[in-house]
C-alpha positions as CSV (number, residue, x, y, z in Angstrom):
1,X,30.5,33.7,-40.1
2,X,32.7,33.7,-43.2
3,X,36.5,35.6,-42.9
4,X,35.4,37.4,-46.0
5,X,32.4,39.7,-44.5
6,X,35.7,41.2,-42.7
7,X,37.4,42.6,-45.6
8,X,37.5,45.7,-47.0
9,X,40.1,47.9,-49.2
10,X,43.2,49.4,-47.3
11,X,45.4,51.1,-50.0
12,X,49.2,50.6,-48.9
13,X,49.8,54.6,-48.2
14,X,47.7,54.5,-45.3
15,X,49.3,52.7,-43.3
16,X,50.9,55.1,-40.8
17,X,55.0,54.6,-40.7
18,X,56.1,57.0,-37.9
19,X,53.8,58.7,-34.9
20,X,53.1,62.1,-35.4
21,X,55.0,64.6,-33.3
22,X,52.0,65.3,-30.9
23,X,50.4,62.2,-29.4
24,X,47.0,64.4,-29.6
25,X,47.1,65.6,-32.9
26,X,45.8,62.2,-34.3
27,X,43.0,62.8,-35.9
28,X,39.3,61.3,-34.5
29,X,36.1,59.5,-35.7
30,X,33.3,59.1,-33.6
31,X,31.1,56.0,-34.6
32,X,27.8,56.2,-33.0
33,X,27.0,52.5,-32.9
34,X,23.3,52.8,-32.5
35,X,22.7,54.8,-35.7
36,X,26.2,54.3,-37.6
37,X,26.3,58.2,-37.5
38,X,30.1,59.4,-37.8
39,X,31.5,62.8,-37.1
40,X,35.3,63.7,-37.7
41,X,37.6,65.3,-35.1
42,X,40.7,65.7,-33.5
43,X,42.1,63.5,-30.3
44,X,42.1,66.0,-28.5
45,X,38.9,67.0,-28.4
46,X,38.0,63.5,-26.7
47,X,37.0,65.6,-23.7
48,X,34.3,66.9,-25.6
49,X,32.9,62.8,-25.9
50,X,33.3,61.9,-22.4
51,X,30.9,62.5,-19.4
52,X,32.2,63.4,-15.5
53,X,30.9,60.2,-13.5
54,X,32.2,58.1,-16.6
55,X,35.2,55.9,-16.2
56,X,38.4,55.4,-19.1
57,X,40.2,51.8,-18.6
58,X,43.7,51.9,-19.8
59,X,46.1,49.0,-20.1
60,X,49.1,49.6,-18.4
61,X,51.2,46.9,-19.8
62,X,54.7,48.1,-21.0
63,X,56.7,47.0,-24.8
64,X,59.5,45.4,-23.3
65,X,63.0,46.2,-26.2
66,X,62.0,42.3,-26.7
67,X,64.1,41.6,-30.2
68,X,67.5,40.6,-29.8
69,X,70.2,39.9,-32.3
70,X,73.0,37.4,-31.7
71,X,75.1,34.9,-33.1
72,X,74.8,31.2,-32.6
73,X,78.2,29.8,-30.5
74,X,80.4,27.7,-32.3
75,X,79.7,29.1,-35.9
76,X,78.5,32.6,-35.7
77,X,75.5,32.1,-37.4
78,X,73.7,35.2,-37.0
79,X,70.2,35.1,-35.2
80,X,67.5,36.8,-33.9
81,X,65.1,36.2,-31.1
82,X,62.0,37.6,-30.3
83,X,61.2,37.4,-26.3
84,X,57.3,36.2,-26.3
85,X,56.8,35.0,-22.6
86,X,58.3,34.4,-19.8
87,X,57.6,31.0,-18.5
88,X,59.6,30.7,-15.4
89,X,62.5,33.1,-13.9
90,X,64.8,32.8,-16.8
91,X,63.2,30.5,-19.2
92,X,61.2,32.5,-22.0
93,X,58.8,31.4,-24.7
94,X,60.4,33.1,-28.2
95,X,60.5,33.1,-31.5
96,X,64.1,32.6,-33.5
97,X,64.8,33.3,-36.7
98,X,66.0,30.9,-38.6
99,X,64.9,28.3,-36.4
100,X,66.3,25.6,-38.0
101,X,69.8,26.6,-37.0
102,X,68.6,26.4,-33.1
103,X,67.9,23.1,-31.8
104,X,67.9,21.7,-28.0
105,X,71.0,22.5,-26.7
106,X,71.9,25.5,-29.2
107,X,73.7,28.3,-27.3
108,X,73.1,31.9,-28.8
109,X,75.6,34.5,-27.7
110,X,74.6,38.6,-27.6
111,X,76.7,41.6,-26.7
112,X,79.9,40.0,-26.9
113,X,78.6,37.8,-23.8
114,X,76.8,40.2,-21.8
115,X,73.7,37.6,-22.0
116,X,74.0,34.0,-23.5
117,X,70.7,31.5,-23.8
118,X,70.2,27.9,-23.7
119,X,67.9,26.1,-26.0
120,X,65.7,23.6,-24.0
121,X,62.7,22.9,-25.7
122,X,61.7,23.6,-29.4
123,X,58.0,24.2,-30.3
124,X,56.2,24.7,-33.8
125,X,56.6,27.5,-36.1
126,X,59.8,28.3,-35.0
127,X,59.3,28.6,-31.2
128,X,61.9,28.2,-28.7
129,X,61.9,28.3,-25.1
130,X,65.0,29.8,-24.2
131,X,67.5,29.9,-21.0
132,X,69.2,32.9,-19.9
133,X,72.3,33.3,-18.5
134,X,73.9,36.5,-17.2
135,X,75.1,38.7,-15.1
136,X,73.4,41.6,-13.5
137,X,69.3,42.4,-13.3
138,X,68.1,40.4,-16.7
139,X,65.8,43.6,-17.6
140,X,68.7,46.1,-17.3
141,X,70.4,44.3,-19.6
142,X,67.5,44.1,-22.3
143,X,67.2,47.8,-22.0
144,X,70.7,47.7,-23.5
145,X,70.9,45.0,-25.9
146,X,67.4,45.2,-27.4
147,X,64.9,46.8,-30.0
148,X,61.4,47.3,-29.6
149,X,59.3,44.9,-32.0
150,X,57.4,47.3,-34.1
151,X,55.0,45.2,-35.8
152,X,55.6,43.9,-39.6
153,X,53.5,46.3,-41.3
154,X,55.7,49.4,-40.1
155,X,58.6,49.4,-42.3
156,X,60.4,52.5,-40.9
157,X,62.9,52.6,-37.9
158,X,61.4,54.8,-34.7
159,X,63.8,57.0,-33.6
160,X,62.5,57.6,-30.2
161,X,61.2,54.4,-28.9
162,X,59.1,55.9,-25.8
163,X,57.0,56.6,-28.6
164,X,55.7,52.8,-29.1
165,X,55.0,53.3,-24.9
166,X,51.8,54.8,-23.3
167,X,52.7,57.9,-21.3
168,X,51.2,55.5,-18.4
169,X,53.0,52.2,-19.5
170,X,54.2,50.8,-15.6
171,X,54.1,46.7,-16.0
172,X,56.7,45.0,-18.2
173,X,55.6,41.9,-20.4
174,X,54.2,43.0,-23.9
175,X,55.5,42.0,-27.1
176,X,53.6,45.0,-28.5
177,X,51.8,48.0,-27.4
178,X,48.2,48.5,-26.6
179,X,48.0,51.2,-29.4
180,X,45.0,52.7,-28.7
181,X,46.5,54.1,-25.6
182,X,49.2,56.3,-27.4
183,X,46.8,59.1,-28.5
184,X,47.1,60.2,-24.6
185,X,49.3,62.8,-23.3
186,X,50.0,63.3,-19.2
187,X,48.2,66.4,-19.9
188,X,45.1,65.3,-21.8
189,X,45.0,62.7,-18.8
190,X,44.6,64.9,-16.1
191,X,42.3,67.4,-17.8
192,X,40.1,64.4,-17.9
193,X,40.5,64.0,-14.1
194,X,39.4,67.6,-13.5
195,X,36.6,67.1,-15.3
196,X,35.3,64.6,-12.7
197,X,35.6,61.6,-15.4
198,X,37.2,58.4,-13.5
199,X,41.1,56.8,-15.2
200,X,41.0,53.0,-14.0
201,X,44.0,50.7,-14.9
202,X,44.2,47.1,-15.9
203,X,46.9,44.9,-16.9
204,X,47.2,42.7,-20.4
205,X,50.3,41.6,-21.8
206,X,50.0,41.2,-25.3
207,X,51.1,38.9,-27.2
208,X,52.4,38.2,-31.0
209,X,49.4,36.9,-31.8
210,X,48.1,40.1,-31.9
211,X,49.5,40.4,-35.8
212,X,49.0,37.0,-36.3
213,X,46.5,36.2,-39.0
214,X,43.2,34.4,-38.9
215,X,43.6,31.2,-41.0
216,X,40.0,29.8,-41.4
217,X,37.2,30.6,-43.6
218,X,35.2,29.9,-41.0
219,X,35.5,32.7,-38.3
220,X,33.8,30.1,-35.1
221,X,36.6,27.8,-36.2
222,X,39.4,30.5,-35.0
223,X,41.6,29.7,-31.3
224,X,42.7,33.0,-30.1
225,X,46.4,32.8,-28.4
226,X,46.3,33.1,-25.1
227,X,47.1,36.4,-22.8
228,X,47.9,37.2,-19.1
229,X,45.8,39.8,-17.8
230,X,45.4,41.2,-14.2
231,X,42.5,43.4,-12.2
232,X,42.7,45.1,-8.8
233,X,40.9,45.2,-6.2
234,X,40.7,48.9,-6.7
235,X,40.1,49.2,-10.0
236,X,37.4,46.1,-9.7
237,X,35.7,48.3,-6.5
238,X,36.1,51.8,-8.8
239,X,34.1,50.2,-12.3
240,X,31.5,48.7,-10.5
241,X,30.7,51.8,-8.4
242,X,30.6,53.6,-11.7
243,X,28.3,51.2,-12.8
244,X,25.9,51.5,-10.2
245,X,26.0,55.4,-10.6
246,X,25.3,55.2,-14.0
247,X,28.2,56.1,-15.8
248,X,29.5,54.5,-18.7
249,X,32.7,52.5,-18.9
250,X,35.0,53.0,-22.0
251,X,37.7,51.1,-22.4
252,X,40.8,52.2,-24.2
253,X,41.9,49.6,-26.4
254,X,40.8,45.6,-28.3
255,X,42.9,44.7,-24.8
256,X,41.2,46.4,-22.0
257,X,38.0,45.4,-23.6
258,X,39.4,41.3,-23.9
259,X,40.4,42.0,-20.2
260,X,36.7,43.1,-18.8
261,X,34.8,41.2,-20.9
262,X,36.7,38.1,-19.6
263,X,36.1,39.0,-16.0
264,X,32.5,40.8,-17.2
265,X,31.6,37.3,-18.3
266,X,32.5,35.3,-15.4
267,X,30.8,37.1,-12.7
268,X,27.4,37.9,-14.3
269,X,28.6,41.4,-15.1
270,X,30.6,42.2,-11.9
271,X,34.1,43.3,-12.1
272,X,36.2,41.3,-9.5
273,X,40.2,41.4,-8.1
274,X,41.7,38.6,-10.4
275,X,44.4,37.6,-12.5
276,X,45.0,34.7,-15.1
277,X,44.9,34.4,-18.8
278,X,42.3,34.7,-21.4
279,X,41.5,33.8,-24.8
280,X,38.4,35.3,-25.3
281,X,37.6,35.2,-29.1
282,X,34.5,38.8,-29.7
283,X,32.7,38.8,-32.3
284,X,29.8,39.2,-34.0
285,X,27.1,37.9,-32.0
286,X,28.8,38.6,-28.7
287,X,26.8,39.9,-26.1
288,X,29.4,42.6,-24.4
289,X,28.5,42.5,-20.4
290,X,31.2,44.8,-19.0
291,X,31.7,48.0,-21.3
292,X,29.6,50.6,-22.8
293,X,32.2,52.3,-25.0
294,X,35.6,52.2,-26.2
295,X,38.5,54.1,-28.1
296,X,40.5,52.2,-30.6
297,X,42.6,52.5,-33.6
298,X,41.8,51.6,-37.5
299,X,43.0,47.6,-37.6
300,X,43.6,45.4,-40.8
301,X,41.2,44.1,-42.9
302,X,40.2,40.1,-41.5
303,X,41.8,40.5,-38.3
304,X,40.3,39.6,-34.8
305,X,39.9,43.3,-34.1
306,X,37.9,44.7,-36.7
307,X,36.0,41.3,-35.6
308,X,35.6,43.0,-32.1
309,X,34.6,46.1,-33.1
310,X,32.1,44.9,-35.3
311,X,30.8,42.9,-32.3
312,X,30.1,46.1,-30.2
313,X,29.3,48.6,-33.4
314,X,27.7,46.0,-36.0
315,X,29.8,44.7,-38.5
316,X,27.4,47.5,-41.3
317,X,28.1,50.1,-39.5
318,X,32.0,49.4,-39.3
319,X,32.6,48.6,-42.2
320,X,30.9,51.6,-43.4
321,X,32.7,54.0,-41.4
322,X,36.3,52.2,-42.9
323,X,35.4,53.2,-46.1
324,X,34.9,56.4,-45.1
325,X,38.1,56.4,-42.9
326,X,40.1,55.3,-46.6
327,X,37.8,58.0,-48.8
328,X,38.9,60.9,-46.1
329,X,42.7,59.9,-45.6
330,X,42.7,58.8,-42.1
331,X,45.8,56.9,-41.2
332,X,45.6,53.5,-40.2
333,X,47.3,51.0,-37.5
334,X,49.5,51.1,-34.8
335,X,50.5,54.7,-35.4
336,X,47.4,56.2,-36.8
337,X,44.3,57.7,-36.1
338,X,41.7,57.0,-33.7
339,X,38.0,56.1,-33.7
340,X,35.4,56.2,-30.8
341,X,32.9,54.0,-30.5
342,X,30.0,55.5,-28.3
């Protein structure tokens, strides 16, 4: 399949800048992806979509304040880092800008020497694996010394940075937020729960690939970075009771569907206690053996996501309700509006 089939017209003002006040207030299209029927709604009415006996899969991952700025020891150059992964205890994948001023060896100095880091390997496209040293409990510290890395489209600076967190973010390692999960409130959670509908929990850290563009023509051609992901028992035990009962599984989120579909696929549709990384690659053509439904948000034109969603609504039907999502306004990305696919 060609990158092109993919595209579609996103003008600039759409993009959303800043969350809106409410987390529930965003408002809601439901995609039926049998007929390509669409209705329009609020978030909040997602109660209204969702059956008791059916289960929601959120990705509890949590945005670590991964961007640092420093200064390079011995000239002061200044520099930034981006934390990526953590490879082992205090070495970490990252990203510096401008690399060319960081090479093996390099110190980089932030917070007037609170933390310090060691280059000790340099990788492509301005990738460094870096050593920290410091004082203290390493995470305390990056609470302090760093920003959260809104992605490149949002140009505006959040001035409450819960706000790029899930109410339910618990597991630190992401370089970006599973968005789809920010439409949720603690409240809008547990009126689900009384309802009798199921809240499961998986683990995916995700990664800067995430707003990393697809560079072929060719869409089979495309390696998706890699991403570590995690199941439990419990939650592996819950989904495939609900299964058996007949209730659908809707997963919140590109990532919580990457995460069962990985697992979905390896055990002939069984969900099973496991943990590891994946770079499953959905589209078109997929056949999804995990999921029935999902949530997600409005994603740029020729990424891997509208790929995904096309893979579980058809790529018609998507593409159809986009240009309906642009003709009514609906605000796109990271902090904009949501769509359910049912």
């Amino acid at each position: 399949m060609k990158l092109d089939m993919f595209d579609f017209h996103l003008p600039e003002e759409l993009i959303a800048q800043v969350p809106l006040e409410d987390r529930e207030a965003s408002r809601l299209m439901v995609l039926d992806k049998e007929t390509g029927k669409l209705q329009h709604d609020v978030f909040s009415h997602i109660t209204e979509y969702i059956k008791p006996g059916d289960c929601l899969v959120l990705n509890d991952t949590k945005v670590l304040p991964a961007r640092l700025y420093g200064s390079k020891e011995g000239t002061g150059a200044k520099i930034e880092v981006l934390l990526l992964k953590q490879e082992h205890d205090d070495a970490w994948e990252t990203l510096v800008k401008p690399a060319k001023r960081i090479k093996e060896g390099s110190t980089i100095v932030f917070g007037d020497g609170k933390l310090s880091a060691v280059c000790t390997g340099v990788l492509e496209h301005g990738g460094r694996i870096l050593e920290f040293k410091y004082d203290g409990i390493f995470y305390e510290i990056l609470e302090k010394l760093g920003e959260m890395p809104l992605p490149p489209y949002i140009k505006e600076q959040l001035d409450d940075q819960d706000r790029y967190q899930t109410v339910y973010a618990r597991e630190r390692g992401s370089a970006a937020a599973p968005t789809a999960g920010l439409h949720f409130t603690e409240d809008l959670l547990e009126k689900l729960k009384g309802m009798g509908v199921h809240i499961a929990f998986i683990t995916l850290h995700v990664g800067l690939g995430t707003f990393r563009p697809v560079s072929v023509d060719d869409i089979d051609s495309h390696e998706m970075h890699s991403e570590f992901y995690q199941m439990t028992e419990g939650t592996a035990r819950l989904l495939n009771d609900v299964k058996e009962k007949g209730g659908k599984i809707i997963t919140v989120g590109t990532t919580s569907t990457r995460t069962l579909e990985t697992i979905a696929s390896r055990n002939d549709g069984v969900f099973k206690e496991e943990n590891g990384w994946t770079s499953i690659f959905i589209y078109p053509g997929y056949e999804f053996k995990g999921i029935d439904a999902m949530i997600t948000n409005f994603h740029l034109p020729k990424s891997t996501l509208i790929m995904l969603i096309s893979a579980l609504a058809g790529r018609e039907h998507v593409l159809h309700a986009y240009e309906a999502a642009v003709e009514e306004k609906y605000r796109f990305f990271s902090f904009g509006d949501a769509m359910l696919i049912k």
